[in-house]
C-alpha positions in Angstrom: -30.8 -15.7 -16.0 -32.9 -12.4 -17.1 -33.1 -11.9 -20.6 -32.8 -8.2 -21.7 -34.0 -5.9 -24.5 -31.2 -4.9 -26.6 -31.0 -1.3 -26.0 -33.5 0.7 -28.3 -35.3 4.1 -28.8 -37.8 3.6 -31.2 -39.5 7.1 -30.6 -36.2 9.0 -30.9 -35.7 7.1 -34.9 -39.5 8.1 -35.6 -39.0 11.6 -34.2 -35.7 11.9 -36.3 -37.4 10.9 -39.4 -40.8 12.3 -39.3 -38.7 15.8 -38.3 -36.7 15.2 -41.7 -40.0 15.3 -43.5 -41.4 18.1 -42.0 -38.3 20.0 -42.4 -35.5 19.0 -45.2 -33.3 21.2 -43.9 -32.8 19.2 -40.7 -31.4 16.2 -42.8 -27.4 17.4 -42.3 -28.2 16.7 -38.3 -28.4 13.2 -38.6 -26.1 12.9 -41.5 -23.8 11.3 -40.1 -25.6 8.3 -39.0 -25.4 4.8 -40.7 -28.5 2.4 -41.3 -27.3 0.4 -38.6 -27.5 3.0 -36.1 -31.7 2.7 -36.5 -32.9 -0.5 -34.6 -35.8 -1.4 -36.7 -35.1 -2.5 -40.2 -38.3 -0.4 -41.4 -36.3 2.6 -40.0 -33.1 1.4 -41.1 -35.0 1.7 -44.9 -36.8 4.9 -44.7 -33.1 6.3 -43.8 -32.1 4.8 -46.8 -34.2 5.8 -48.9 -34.1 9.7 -46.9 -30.2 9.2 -48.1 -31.0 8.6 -51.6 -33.2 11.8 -52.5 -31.1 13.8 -51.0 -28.2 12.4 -52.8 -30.2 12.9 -55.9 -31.2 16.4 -55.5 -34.9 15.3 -54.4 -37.4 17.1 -52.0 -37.4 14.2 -49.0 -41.5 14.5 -48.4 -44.8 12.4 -48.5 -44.4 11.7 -52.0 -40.9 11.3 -53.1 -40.3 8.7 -50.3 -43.2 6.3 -50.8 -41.9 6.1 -54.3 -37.8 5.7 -53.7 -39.0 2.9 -51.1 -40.8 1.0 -53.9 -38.3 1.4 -56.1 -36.1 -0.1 -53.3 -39.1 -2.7 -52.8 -39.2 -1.8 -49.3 -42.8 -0.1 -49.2 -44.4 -2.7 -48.1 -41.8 -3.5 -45.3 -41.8 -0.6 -43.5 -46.0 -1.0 -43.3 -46.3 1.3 -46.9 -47.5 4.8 -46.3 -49.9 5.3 -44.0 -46.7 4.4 -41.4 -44.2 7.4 -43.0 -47.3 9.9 -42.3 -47.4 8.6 -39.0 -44.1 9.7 -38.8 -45.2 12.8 -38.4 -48.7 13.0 -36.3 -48.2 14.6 -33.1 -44.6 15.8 -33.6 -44.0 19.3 -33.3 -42.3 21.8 -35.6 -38.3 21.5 -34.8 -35.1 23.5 -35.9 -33.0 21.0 -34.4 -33.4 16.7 -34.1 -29.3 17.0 -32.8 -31.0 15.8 -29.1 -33.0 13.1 -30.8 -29.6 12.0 -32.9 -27.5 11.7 -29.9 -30.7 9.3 -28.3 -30.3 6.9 -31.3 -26.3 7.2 -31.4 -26.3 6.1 -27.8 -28.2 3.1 -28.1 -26.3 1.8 -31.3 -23.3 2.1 -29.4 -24.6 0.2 -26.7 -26.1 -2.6 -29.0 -22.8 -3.0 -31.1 -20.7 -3.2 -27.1 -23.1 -6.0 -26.8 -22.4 -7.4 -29.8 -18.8 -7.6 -29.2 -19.2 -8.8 -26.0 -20.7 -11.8 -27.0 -18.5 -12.0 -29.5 -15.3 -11.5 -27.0 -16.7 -14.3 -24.9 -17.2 -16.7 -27.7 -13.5 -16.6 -27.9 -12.7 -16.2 -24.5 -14.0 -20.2 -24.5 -11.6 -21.1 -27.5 -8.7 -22.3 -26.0 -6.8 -21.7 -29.0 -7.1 -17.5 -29.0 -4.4 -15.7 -26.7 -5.8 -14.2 -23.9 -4.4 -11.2 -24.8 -5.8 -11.0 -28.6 -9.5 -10.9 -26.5 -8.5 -8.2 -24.6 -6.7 -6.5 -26.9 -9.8 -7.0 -29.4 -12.1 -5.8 -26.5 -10.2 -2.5 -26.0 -10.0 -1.8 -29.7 -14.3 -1.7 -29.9 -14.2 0.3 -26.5 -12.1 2.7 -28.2 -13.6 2.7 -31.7 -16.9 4.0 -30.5 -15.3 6.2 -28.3 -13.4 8.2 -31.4 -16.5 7.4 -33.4 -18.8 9.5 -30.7 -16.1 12.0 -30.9 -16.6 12.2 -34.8 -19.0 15.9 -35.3 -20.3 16.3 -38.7 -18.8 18.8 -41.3 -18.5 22.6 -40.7 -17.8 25.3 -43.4 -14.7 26.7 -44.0 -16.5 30.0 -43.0 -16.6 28.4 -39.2 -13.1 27.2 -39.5 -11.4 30.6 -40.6 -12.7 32.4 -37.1 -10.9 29.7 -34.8 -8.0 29.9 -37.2 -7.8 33.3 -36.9 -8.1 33.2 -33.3 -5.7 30.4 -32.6 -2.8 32.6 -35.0 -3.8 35.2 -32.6 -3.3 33.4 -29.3 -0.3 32.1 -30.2 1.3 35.2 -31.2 0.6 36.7 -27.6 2.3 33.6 -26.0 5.6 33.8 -24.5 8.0 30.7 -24.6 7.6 27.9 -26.3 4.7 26.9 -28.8 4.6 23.5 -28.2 6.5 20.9 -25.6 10.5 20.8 -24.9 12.4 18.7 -26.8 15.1 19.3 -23.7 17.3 21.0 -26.5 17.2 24.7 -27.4 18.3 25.3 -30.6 16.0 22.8 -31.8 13.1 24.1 -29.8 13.9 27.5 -31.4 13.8 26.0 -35.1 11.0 23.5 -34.7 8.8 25.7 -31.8 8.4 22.3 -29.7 6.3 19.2 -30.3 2.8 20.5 -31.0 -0.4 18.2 -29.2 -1.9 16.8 -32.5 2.1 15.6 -33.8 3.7 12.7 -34.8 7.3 13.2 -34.5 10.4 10.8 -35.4 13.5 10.3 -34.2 16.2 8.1 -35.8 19.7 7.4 -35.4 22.0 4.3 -36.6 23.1 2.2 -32.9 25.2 3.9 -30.2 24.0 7.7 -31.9 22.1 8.9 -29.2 18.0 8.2 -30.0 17.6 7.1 -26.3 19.5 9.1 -24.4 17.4 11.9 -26.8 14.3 10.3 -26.3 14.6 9.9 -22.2 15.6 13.7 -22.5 12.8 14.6 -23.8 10.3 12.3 -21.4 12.1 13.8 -18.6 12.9 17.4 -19.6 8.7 17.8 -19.7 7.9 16.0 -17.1 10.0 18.4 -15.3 8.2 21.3 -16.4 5.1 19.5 -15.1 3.8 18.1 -17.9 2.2 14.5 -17.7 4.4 12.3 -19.6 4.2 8.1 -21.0 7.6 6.4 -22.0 7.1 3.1 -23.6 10.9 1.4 -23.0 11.4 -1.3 -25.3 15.0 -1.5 -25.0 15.3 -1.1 -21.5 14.0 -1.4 -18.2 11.8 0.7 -15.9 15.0 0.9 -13.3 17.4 1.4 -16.6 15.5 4.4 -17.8 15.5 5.7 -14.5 19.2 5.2 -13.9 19.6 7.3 -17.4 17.9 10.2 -15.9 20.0 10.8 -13.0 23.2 12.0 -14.6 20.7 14.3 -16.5 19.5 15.9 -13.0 22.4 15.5 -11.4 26.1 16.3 -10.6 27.1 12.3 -10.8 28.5 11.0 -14.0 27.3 8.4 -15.7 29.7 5.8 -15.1 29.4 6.1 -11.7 25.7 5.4 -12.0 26.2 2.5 -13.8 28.8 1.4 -10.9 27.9 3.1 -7.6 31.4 1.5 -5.8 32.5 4.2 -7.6 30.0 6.7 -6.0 31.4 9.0 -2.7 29.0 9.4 0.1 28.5 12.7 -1.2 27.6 11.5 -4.4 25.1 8.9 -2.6 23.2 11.5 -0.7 22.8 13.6 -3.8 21.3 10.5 -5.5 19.0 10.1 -2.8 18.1 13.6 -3.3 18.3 13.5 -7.1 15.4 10.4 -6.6 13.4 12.5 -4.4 13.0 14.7 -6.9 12.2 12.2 -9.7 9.5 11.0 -7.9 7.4 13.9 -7.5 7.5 13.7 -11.4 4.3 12.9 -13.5 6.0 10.5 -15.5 4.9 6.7 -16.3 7.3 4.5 -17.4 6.2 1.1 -19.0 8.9 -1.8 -20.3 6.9 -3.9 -22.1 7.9 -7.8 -23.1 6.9 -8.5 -26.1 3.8 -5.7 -26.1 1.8 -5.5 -29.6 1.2 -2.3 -31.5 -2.7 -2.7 -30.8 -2.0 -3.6 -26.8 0.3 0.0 -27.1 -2.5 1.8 -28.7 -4.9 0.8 -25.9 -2.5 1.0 -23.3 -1.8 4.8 -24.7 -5.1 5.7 -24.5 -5.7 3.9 -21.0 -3.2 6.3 -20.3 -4.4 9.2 -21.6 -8.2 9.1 -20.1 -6.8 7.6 -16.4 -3.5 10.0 -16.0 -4.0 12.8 -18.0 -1.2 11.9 -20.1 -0.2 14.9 -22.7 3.1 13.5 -24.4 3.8 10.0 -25.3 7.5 8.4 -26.2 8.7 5.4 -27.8 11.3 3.7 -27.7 12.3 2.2 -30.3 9.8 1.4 -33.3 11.4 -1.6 -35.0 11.2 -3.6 -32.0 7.4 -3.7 -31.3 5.5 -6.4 -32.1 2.8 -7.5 -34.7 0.9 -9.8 -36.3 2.6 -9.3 -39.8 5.8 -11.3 -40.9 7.8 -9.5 -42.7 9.2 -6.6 -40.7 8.6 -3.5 -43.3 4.8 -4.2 -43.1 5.3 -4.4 -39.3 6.9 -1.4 -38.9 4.6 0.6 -41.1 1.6 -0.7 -39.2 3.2 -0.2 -36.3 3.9 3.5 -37.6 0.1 4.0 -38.6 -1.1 3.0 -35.3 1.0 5.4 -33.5 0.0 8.1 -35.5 -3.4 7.5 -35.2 -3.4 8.8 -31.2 -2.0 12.3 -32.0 -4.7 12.5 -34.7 -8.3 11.2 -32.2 -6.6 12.2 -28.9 -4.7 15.3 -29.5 -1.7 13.8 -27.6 1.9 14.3 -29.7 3.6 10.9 -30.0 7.7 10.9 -30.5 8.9 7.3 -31.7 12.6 6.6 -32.0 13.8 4.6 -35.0 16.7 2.9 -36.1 18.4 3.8 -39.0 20.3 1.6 -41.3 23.7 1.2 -41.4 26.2 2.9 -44.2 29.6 1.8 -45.0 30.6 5.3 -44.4 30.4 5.2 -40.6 30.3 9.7 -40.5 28.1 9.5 -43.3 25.1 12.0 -42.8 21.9 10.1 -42.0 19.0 10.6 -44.4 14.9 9.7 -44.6 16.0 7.3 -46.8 17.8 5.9 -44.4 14.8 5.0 -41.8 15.2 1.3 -41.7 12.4 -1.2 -43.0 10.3 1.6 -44.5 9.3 4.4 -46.4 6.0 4.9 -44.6 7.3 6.1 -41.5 8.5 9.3 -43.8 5.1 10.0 -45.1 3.6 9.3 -41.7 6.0 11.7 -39.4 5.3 15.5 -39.3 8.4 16.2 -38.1 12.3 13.7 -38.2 15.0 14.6 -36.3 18.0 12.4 -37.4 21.2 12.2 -34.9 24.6 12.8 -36.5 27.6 11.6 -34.4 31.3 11.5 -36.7 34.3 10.4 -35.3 37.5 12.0 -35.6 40.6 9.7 -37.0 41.5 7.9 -34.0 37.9 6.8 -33.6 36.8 8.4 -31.1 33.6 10.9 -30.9 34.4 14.1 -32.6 32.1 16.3 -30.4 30.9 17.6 -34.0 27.5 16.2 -33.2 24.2 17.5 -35.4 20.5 17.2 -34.7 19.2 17.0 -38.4 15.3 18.3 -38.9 15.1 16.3 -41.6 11.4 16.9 -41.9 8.9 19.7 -40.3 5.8 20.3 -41.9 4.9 23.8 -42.1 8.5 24.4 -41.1 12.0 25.1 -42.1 14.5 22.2 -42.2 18.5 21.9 -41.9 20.4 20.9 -39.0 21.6 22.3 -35.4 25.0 22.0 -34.0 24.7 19.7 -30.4 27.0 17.6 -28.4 26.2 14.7 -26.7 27.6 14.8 -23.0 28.6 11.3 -22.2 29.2 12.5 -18.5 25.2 14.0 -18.6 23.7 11.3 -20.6 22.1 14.2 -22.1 22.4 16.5 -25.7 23.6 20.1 -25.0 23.3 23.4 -27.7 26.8 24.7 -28.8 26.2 27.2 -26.3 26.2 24.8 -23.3 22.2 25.3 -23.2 19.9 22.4 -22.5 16.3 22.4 -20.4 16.6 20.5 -17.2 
């Protein structure tokens, strides 16, 4: 078997530092970079030391760095200081080392893959790891370094005003709806839709409506053409399906659930209902048993293959994870959800149970989110379902959608009724996107 070099450019870390020295002002470039990132632990030192005088207020030049290495008692490890002024022979004056910085960052990344590789096969021969823990770690370094070469060093607030300006503009000129559809109206028109970078929550005690809400809103988008990802936890791919065709259809939904029931007509409009489904850019998975970190990757898998835009889930409290007790599942569950608006710009909506109150038409809370308080602090935006029932225990029609929480929004509630027929929440007005 070959043996190769781990993957290296020395002359790109000599370039970046000697250009630090000849130019200070060239040190925020490469701030962002970590000691590891150098492959030579003289490098890995000098950058060290770079970070310290700068820290401390200090000119980084011929002199100052000698003597913070000593201090460090590196001096003599990187070769002392005839090899920081060779650092600088031959290079030419530079007002940028960004090309150089993106050399080095390349080839850390590529040594670290390695690293886990090796790592990944280590376990791949312990019998005792699950396969899918190796995989699952495997995709979690593929996608760390892929959010960490996304990471760009700081800007001024003076560059961020101008695109904040602009992007107030922009929007103002649009017509229709901000962000995507959440298949209702009224609550599109108070919450301006599900924004890209948005983590949104939706929760409901059992037998409220969460799912019929949630494949609502998988379906009203991908309608509109939008590239949609349900994750079905509670159902299967042919059961979420099933749901949808009441939605975009004249058949109710009992006679989906029993087709005996169905006329002929009724069976060619199906047929024609499922021709229309399947033009649809919408992926359905129904995972067994799937862990938050296989979701994450799977998300993302998603994301980069598809072109996904808009990601639901279905229902939070049932996905798995290494922790025992179920709060501190939930929450990390929660976190790692909210973690793929934030490094892929792609909204997330999770559906959540709630917990149960003695006072069956009590109104739902946040407090009420079930197993934890983090999901609260996570969410930018909770919609809580409110079905009562009238005296003889039967649904009222008096149903509410609750925006419990919007950040940089109003709150309060909007008056909805679930269509049993439809499988699908309507406005007061009878409106609903479809």
């Amino acid at each position: 078997m070959t043996e190769h070099q781990m993957p290296a450019n020395e002359q790109a870390e000599k370039s970046i530092l000697g250009g630090i020295l000849q130019n200070n002002g060239l040190f925020y470039q490469a701030a962002g970079l970590l000691s590891q990132t150098f492959s030579l632990s003289a490098h890995s030192s000098i950058w060290e030391a770079m970070c310290d005088l700068h820290a401390m207020g200090q000119p980084i030049d011929i002199v100052t760095l000698p003597e913070q290495l000593e201090k460090r008692g590196k001096l003599e490890s990187v070769n002392g200081t005839a090899y920081l002024m060779e650092l600088t022979m031959g290079l030419p004056e530079r007002t940028s080392i960004e090309v150089w910085v993106k050399l080095v960052r390349d080839k850390a990344y590529r040594r670290w893959l390695i690293e886990q590789c090796q790592l990944a096969e280590a376990r791949l021969y312990d019998s005792s790891i699950d396969t899918a823990d190796c995989m699952a770690v495997m995709e979690d370094a593929a996608l760390r370094v892929r959010a960490d070469a996304g990471v760009k060093s700081s800007h001024h607030i003076s560059e961020i005003v101008p695109e904040v300006i602009t992007e107030l503009e922009n929007i103002r000129k649009r017509e229709g709806l901000i962000g995507f559809t959440t298949g209702v109206p009224c609550v599109d028109r108070s919450t301006t839709g599900i924004r890209p970078d948005e983590y949104w929550v939706i929760g409901a005690r059992p037998s409220r409506g969460k799912t019929v809400l949630g494949v609502q809103i998988a379906a009203a988008n991908a309608m509109l053409g939008v590239p949609v990802l349900a994750f079905s936890f509670e159902m299967t791919r042919r059961q979420f399906v099933r749901r949808m065709i009441p939605n975009h259809s004249e058949i109710p939904a009992f006679k989906v659930r029993d087709p005996r029931y169905m006329s002929a007509s009724e069976i060619d409009d199906a047929r024609a209902c499922g021709r229309r489904l399947e033009k649809l850019p919408l992926w359905v998975v129904d995972p067994d048993g799937m862990k938050s970190s296989e979701l994450t990757s799977a998300a993302k898998f998603h994301i980069h293959r598809h072109g996904v835009k808009l990601i639901v889930v279905d229902y939070l409290q049932i996905i798995r994870g290494p922790q025992r007790e179920l709060k501190e599942r939930v929450a990390a569950c929660s976190n790692a959800l909210r973690s793929i608006p934030k490094t892929e710009g792609v909204p997330v909506v999770v559906l959540s149970q709630l917990r149960r109150l003695d006072d069956e038409n009590g109104i739902p809370s946040m407090a009420d989110l079930k197993e934890t308080g983090d999901i609260e602090a996570h969410a930018h935006t909770i919609l809580l379902l409110s079905r009562p029932k009238n005296d003889r225990n039967q649904w009222s029609g008096n149903d509410q959608i609750i925006i419990a929480k919007q950040r940089e929004g109003l709150v309060g509630s909007e008056s909805v009724t679930l269509n049993e027929s439809r499988l699908a929440f309507f406005d007061r007005t009878g409106e609903i996107v479809s």
